[in-house]
C-alpha positions in Angstrom: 31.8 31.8 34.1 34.6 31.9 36.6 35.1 28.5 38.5 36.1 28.5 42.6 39.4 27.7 43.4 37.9 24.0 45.2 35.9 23.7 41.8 38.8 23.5 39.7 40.3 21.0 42.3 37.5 18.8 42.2 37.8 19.2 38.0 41.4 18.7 38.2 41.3 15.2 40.1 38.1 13.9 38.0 39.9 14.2 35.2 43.3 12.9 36.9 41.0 9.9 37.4 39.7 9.3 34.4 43.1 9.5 32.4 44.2 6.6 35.0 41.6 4.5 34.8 42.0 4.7 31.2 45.8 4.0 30.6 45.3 1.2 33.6 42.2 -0.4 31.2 44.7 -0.1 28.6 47.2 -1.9 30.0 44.4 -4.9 31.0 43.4 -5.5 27.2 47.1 -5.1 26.3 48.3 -8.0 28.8 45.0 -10.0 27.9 45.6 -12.7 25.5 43.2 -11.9 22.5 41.0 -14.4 21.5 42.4 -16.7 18.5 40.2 -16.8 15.7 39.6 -20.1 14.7 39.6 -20.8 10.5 36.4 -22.3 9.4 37.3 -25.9 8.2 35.8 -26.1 4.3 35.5 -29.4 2.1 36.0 -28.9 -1.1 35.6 -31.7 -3.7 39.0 -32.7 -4.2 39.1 -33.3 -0.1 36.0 -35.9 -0.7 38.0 -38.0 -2.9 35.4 -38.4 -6.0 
C-alpha cells in the first residue's frame, strides 16, 4: 500500500507531535516535586515504657 505524498505529511507531523508532547510531559514530572513518602510511626514496647 503506497501512501500519497500529503498522507505521509500528515503521518509525519502526527508523529512529530506526539514525540513533543511526550518529551514536554517528561520534562513536567521531571520538574514536579515527587510526593514524600511519609514513614508509618510504630510503638514498639520498649517506646511504651513497661
Amino acid at each position: 500500500m503506497e501512501l500519497t505524498a500529503e498522507e505521509k505529511a500528515e503521518a509525519r507531523q502526527n508523529a512529530v507531535r506526539r514525540y513533543q508532547e511526550e518529551e514536554l510531559r517528561k520534562l513536567q514530572n521531571r520538574n514536579r516535586p515527587s510526593a514524600k513518602k511519609e514513614t508509618p510511626i510504630t510503638t514498639s514496647l520498649f517506646d511504651l515504657g513497661l
